[in-house]
C-alpha positions in Angstrom: 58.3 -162.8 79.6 57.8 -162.5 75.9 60.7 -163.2 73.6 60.7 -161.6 70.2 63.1 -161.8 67.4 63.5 -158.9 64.9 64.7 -160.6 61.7 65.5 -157.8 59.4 66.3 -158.0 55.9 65.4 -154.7 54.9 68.4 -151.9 53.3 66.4 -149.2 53.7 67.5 -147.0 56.5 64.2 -145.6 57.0 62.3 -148.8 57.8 65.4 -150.3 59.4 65.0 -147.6 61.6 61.7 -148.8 62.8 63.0 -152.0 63.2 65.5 -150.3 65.7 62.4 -148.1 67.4 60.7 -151.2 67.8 63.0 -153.6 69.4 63.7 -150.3 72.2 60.1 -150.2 72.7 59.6 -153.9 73.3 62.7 -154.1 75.6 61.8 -151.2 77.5 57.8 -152.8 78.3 59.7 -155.8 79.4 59.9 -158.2 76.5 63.5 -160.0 75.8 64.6 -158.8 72.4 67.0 -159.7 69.7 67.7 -158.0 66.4 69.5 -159.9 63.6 71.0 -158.0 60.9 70.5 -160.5 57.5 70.2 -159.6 53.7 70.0 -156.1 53.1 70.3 -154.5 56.1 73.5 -155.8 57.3 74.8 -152.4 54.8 73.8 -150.0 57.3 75.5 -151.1 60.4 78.8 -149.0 59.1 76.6 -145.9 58.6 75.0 -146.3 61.9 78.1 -146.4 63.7 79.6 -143.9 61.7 76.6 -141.6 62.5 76.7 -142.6 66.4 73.0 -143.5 65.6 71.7 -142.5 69.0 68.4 -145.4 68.7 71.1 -147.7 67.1 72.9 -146.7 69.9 70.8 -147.4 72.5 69.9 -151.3 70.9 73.5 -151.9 70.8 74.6 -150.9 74.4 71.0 -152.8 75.7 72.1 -155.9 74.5 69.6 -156.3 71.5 71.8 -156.6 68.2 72.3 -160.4 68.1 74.7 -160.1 65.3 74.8 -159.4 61.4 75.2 -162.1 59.0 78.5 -163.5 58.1 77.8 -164.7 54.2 75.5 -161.5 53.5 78.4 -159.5 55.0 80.7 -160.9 52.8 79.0 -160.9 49.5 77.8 -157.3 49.7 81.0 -156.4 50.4 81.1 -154.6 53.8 82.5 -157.9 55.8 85.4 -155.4 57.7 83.5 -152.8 58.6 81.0 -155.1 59.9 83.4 -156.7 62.3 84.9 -153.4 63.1 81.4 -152.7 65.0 81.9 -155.2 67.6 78.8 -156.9 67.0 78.8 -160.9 66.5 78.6 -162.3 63.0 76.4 -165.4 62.7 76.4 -168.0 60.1 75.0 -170.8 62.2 72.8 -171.7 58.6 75.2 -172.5 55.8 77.2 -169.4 56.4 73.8 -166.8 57.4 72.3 -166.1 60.4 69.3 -168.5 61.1 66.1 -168.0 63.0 66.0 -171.9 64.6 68.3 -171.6 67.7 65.7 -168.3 68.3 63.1 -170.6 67.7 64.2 -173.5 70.3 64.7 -170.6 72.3 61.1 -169.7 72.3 61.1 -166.4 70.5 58.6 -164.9 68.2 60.2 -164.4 65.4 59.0 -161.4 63.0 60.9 -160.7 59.7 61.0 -157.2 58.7 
């Protein structure tokens, strides 16, 4: 089974969306799929569950959304809401979310 890690750092709801589109796709053919929320990006989870984003949505119930950064979280300034979504916050790499226990794991890893 192919493993694949969608690291995304991207704030742009638009191509974050993709990212989203994407790690459905690959789930849904078979592959095992994680998406980390890291730099930018981890300012659109509030919006997304504010929005009942129905492809975030469907990533989040699946399984996919590994977790959002802790330090990222924090320094942008949207730390509560983050943990209000339910979704882990990882900071396994001085305080961020790291791609090397996905990469013991075997996973692909493409950064987005």
């Amino acid at each position: 089974m192919k493993k694949v890690l969608l690291y995304a750092m991207t704030g742009e709801k638009s191509c974050f969306m993709h990212v989203l589109l994407n790690a459905v796709q690959l789930h849904e053919g078979g592959a095992q799929v994680r998406v980390v929320f890291e730099g930018a990006s981890v300012k659109l989870v509030k919006g997304l569950e504010d929005t009942q984003n129905p492809v975030y949505l469907k990533a989040k119930q699946a399984g996919l959304l590994a977790g959002i950064c802790l330090a990222c979280s924090k320094t942008m300034g949207v730390y509560e809401d983050n943990l209000a979504s339910g979704l882990p916050m990882l900071s396994d790499m001085s305080g961020h979310a790291g791609i090397k226990p996905y990469l013991d794991e075997g996973y692909e890893v493409v950064s987005i």
